[in-house]
C-alpha positions as CSV (number, residue, x, y, z in Angstrom):
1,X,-15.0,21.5,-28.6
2,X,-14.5,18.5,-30.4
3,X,-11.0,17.5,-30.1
4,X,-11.5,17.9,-25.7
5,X,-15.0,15.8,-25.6
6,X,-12.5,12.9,-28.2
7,X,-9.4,13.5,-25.6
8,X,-11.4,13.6,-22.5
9,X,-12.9,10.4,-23.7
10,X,-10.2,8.5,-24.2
11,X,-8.2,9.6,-21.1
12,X,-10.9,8.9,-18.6
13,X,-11.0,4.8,-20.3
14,X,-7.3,4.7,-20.4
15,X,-6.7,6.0,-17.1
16,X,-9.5,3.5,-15.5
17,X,-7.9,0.7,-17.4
18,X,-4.1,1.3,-15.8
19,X,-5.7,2.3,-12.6
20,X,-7.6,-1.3,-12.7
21,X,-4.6,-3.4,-13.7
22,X,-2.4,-1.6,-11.2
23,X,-4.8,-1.9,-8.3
24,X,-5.2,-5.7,-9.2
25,X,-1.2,-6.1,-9.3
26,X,-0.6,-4.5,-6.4
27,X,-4.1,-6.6,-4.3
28,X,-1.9,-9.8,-5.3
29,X,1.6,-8.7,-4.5
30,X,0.5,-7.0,-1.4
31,X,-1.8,-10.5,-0.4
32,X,1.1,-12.8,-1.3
33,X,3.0,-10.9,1.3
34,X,0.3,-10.9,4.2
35,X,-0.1,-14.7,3.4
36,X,3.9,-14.9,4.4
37,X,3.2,-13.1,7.3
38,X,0.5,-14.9,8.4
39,X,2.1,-18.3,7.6
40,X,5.6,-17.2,10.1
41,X,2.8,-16.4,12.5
42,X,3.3,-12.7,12.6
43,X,0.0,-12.1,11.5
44,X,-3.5,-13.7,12.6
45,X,-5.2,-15.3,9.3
46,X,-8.9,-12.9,10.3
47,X,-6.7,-10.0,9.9
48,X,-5.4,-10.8,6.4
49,X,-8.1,-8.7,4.7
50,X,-8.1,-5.5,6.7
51,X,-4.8,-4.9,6.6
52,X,-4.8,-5.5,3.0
53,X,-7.5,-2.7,2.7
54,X,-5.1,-0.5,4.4
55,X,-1.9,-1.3,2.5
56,X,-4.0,-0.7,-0.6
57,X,-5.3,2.5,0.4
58,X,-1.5,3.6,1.5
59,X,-0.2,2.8,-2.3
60,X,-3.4,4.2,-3.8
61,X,-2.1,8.2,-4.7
62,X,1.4,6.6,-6.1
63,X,-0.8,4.5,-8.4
64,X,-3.3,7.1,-9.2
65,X,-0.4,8.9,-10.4
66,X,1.1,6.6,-12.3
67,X,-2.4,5.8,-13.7
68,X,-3.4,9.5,-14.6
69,X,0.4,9.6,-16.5
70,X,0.0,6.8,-18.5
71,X,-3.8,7.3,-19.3
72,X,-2.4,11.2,-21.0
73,X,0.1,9.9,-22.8
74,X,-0.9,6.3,-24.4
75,X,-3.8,8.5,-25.8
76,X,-1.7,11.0,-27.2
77,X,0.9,8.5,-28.7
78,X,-1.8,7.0,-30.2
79,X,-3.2,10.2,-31.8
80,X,0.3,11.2,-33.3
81,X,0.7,7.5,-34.5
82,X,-2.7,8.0,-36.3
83,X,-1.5,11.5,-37.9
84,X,-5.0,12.7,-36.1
85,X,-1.9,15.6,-34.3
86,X,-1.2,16.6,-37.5
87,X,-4.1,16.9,-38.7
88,X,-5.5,19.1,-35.7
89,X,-2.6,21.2,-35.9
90,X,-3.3,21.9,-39.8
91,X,-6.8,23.2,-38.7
92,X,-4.7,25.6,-35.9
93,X,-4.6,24.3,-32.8
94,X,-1.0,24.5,-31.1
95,X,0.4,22.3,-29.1
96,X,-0.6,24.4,-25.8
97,X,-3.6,24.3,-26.2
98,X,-4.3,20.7,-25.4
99,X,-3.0,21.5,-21.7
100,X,-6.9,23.1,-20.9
101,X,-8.6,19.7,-21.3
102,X,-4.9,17.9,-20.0
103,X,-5.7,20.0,-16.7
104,X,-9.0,20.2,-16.2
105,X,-9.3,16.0,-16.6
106,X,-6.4,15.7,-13.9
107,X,-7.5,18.3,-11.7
108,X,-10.2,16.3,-9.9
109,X,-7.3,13.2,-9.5
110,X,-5.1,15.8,-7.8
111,X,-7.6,16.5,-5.6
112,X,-8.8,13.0,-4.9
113,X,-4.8,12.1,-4.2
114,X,-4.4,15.0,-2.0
115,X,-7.1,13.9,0.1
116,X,-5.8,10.8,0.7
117,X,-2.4,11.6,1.2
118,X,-3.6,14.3,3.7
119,X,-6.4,12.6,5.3
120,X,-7.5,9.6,4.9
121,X,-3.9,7.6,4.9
122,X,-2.8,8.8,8.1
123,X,-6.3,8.0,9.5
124,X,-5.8,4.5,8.1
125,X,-2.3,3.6,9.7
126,X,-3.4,4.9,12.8
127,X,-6.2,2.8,12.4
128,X,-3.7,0.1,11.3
129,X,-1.3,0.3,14.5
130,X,-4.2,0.3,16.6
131,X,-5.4,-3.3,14.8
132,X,-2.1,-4.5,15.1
133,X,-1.5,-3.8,18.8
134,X,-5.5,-5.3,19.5
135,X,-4.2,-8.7,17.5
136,X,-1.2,-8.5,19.8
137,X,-2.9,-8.5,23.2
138,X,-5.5,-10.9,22.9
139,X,-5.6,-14.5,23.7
140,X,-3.9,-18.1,22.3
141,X,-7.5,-18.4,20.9
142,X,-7.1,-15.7,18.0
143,X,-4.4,-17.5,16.6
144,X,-5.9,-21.1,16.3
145,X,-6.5,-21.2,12.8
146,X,-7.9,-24.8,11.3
147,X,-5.1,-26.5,9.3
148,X,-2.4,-24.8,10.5
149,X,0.4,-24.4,13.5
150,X,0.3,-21.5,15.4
151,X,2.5,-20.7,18.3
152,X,1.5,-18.3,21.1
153,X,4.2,-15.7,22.0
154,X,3.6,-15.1,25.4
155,X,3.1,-18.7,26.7
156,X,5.2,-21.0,24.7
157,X,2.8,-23.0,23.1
158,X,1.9,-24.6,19.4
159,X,-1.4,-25.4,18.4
160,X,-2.8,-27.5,15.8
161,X,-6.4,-28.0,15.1
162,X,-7.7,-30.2,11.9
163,X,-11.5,-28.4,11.4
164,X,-13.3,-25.5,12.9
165,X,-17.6,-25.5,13.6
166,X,-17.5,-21.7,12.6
167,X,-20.9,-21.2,14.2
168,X,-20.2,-23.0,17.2
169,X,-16.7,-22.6,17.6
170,X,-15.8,-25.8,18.2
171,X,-12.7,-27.8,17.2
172,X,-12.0,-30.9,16.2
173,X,-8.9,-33.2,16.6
174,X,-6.5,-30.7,18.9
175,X,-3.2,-31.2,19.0
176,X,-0.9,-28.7,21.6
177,X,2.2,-28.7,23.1
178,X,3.9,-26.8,26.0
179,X,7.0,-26.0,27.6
180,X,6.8,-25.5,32.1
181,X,9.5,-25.7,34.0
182,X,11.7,-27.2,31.6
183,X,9.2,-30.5,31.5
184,X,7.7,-30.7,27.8
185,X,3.4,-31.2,27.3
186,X,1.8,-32.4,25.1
187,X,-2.3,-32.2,24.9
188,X,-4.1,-34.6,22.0
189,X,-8.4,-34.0,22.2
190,X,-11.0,-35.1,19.7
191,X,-12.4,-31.8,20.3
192,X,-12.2,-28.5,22.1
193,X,-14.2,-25.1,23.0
194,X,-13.3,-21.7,23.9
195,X,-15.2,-20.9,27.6
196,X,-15.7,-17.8,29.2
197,X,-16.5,-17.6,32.6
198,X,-19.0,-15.0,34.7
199,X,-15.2,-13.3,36.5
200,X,-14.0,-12.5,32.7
201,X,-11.4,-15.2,32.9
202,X,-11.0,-17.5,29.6
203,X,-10.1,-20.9,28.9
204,X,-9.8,-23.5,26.1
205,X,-11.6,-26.8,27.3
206,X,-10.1,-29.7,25.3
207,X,-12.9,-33.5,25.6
208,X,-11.9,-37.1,24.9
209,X,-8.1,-36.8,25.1
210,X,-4.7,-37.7,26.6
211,X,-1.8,-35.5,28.1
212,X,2.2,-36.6,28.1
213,X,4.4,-34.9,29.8
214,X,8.0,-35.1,30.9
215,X,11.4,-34.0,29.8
216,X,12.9,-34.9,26.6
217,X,15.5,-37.2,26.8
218,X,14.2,-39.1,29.4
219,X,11.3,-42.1,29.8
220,X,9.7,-41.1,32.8
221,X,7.2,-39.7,31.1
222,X,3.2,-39.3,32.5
223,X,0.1,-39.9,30.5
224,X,-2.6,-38.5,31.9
225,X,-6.2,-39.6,30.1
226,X,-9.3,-36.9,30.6
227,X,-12.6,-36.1,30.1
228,X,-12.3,-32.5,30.3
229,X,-9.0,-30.4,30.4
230,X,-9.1,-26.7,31.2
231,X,-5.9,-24.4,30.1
232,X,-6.6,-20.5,31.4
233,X,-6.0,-18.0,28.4
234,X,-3.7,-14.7,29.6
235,X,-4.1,-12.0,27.5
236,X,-1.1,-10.4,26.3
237,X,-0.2,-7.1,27.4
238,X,1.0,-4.6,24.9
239,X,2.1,-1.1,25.8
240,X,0.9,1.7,23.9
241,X,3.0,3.2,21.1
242,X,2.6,6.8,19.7
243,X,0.9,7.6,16.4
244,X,4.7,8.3,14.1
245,X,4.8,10.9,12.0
246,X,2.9,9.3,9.4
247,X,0.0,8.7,11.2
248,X,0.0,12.4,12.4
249,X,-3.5,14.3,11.5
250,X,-3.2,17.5,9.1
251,X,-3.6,19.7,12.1
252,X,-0.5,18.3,14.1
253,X,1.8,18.7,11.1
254,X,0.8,21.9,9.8
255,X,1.1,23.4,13.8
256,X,4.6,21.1,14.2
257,X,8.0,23.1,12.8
258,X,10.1,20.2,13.8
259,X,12.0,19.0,10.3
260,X,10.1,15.6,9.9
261,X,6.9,17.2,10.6
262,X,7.8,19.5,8.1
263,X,9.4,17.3,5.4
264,X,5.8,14.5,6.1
265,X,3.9,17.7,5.3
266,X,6.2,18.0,1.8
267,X,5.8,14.4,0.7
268,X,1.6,14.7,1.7
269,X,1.5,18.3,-0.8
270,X,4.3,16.9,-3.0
271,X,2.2,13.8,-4.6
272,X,-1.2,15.6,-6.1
273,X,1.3,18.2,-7.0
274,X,3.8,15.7,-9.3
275,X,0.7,14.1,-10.7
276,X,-0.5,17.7,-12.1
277,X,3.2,18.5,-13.3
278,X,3.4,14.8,-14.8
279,X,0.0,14.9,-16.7
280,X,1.6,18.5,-18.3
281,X,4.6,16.5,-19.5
282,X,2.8,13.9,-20.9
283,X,1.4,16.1,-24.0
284,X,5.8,16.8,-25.7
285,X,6.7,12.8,-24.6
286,X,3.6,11.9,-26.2
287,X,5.1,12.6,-29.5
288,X,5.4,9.6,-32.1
289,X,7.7,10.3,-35.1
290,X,5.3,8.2,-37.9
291,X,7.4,7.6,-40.5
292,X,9.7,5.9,-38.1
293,X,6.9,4.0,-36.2
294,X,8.4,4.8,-33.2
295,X,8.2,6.9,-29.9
296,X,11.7,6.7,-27.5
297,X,8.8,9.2,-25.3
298,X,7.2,6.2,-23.6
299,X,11.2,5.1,-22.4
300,X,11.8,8.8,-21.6
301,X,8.1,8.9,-19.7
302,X,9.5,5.8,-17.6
303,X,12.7,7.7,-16.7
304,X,11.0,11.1,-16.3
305,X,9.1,9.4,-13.5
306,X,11.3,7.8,-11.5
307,X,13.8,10.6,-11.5
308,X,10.6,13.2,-10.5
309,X,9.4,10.5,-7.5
310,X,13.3,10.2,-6.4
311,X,13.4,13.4,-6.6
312,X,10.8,14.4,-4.0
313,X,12.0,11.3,-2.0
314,X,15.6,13.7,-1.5
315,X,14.4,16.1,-1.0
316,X,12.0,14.9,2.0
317,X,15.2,13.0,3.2
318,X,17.1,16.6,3.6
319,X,13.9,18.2,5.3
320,X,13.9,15.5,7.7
321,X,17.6,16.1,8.2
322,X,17.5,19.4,8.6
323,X,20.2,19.9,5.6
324,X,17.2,21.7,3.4
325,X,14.6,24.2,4.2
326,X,11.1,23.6,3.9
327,X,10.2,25.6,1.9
328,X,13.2,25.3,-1.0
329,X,12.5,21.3,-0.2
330,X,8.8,21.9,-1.2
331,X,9.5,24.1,-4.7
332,X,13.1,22.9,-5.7
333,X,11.6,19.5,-7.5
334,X,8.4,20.9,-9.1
335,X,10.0,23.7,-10.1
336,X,12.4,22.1,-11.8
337,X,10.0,19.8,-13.5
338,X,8.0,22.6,-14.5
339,X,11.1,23.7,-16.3
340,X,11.7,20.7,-18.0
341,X,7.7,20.4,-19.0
342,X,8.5,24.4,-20.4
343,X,11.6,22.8,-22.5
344,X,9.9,20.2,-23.7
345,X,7.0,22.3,-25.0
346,X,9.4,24.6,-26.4
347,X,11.2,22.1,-28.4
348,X,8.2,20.4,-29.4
349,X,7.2,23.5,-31.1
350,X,9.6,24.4,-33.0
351,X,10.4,21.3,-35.3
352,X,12.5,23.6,-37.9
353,X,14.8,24.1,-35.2
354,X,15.7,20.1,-35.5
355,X,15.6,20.2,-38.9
356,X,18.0,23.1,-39.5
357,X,20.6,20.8,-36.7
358,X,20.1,18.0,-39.4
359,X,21.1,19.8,-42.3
């Protein structure tokens, strides 16, 4: 009909418009805080991007949802600000029967959110943990980085470097400094080279420079002048963690009865779920009185969200504690959204019932 071709319309625009701006928010919060990272030297600068990717894609459903609420109800407000409601309900439609096109447009985003909340974001953090731990065990030479200071974990060194040949990897104007034995080093080259030999072993060859060493405090220090310095590049060894919870495969949680199996399993279901219940709710808070000019819905819509996402939060707390079953911590918070979004349609429908309280 008509009035679902209009709606569906307008939702699908709205929705893509919040979904954009949210995505875009989020890409420059989430990059502000990998560029912190990366500047304490927790995080190697070529990693920046891909773990950006997977942050993103671990946010994605909570924004999707927010996105699919908003993009029901700002079209709906704007419908009853325009009298078009009223105007629809005067040729018979009732207020339930804008949930068919309310459903069937959100459907395919619950489905879309349940796959990545099931699938596809576990795969990503394992995917994520295995990245990080690769970063961690390889050489001083991931973490020179033109322009900046980077100190090596393992062997107790800083780096500087002022320019990077990125196609053939040589450095310019090296500056490094190490601690042995108490004495402190310090390395100063025009340029430098990472070197691979035939036995696997790697080293950084710095050209043209000096080499101080000695022990603070003191003057006896040596300056060595070179050629051609080699410094041997041990790799870091990392043990290897288990894939949490989180990172668990559909499979392992739906075979696990342990309580944070079972409460992981409740927060994966519980997100496509809310986002169903929460486009339902968005047709009674998308009422606007117009004579007024104003709509306390959008405030209540705020409110009705938070409470609904702390909700399932709880609840997947007392799963995980074992103070809740699973199955009462999987229906107790929809369940009682689903009868708020009853109440709300009930009231919503009978508008004599607040005029008679006004009287």
């Amino acid at each position: 009909m008509l009035y679902r071709r209009a709606l569906t319309r307008e939702m699908a625009l709205t929705t893509g418009a919040v979904l954009t701006v949210l995505v875009a928010i989020a890409l420059v919060v989430l990059f502000i805080r990998l560029l912190g990272d990366v500047a304490r030297g927790e995080l190697a600068n070529e990693a920046v991007f891909a773990f950006l990717g997977f942050s993103l894609l671990y946010f994605l459903p909570v924004l999707m949802t927010i996105a699919l609420f908003a993009g029901v109800l700002m079209p709906l407000s704007r419908m009853w600000r325009d009298s078009e409601m009223v105007i629809w309900f005067n040729a018979g439609l009732s207020l339930t029967q804008w949930l068919r096109p309310v459903l069937m447009f959100a459907l395919p985003f619950a489905l879309v959110i349940l796959l990545l909340t099931l699938a596809l974001n576990p795969w990503a953090q394992a995917k994520k943990n295995d990245y990080r731990q690769d970063l961690q065990s390889r050489s001083d030479s991931s973490l020179i980085a033109p322009g900046m200071f980077a100190e090596s974990g393992s062997a107790g060194r800083v780096y500087y470097v002022e320019s990077l040949n990125p196609l053939t990897g040589v450095i310019r104007n090296v500056f490094m400094q190490s601690r042995l034995d108490g004495k402190l080093g310090l390395v100063v080259a025009k340029e430098g080279s990472h070197t691979e030999l035939p036995d696997g072993s790697r080293y950084l060859v710095f050209k043209e420079g000096r080499r101080y060493e000695g022990i603070p405090g003191h003057l006896d220090y040596r300056v060595v002048q070179f050629k051609r310095y080699w410094m041997r590049l041990d790799p870091v060894v990392v043990g290897q963690s288990q894939p949490g919870i989180r990172q668990a495969p559909p499979g392992r949680l739906f075979a696990d009865d342990s309580p944070p199996a079972r409460a992981e399993l409740l927060w994966r279901l519980g997100v496509p779920v809310s986002a169903l219940v929460l486009a339902a709710m968005a047709i009674p808070l998308s009422f606007v009185n117009t004579r007024a000019r104003r709509s306390w819905g959008l405030i209540v819509a705020l409110l009705v969200y938070f409470i609904y996402n702390n909700l399932l939060s709880l609840t997947q707390a007392w799963v995980a504690q074992g103070k809740l079953g699973p199955w009462s911590g999987m229906l107790t918070p929809h369940v009682v959204m689903l009868l708020a979004v009853v109440t709300l349609f009930y009231l919503r429908s009978q508008p004599a019932l607040f005029r008679r309280r006004r009287a």
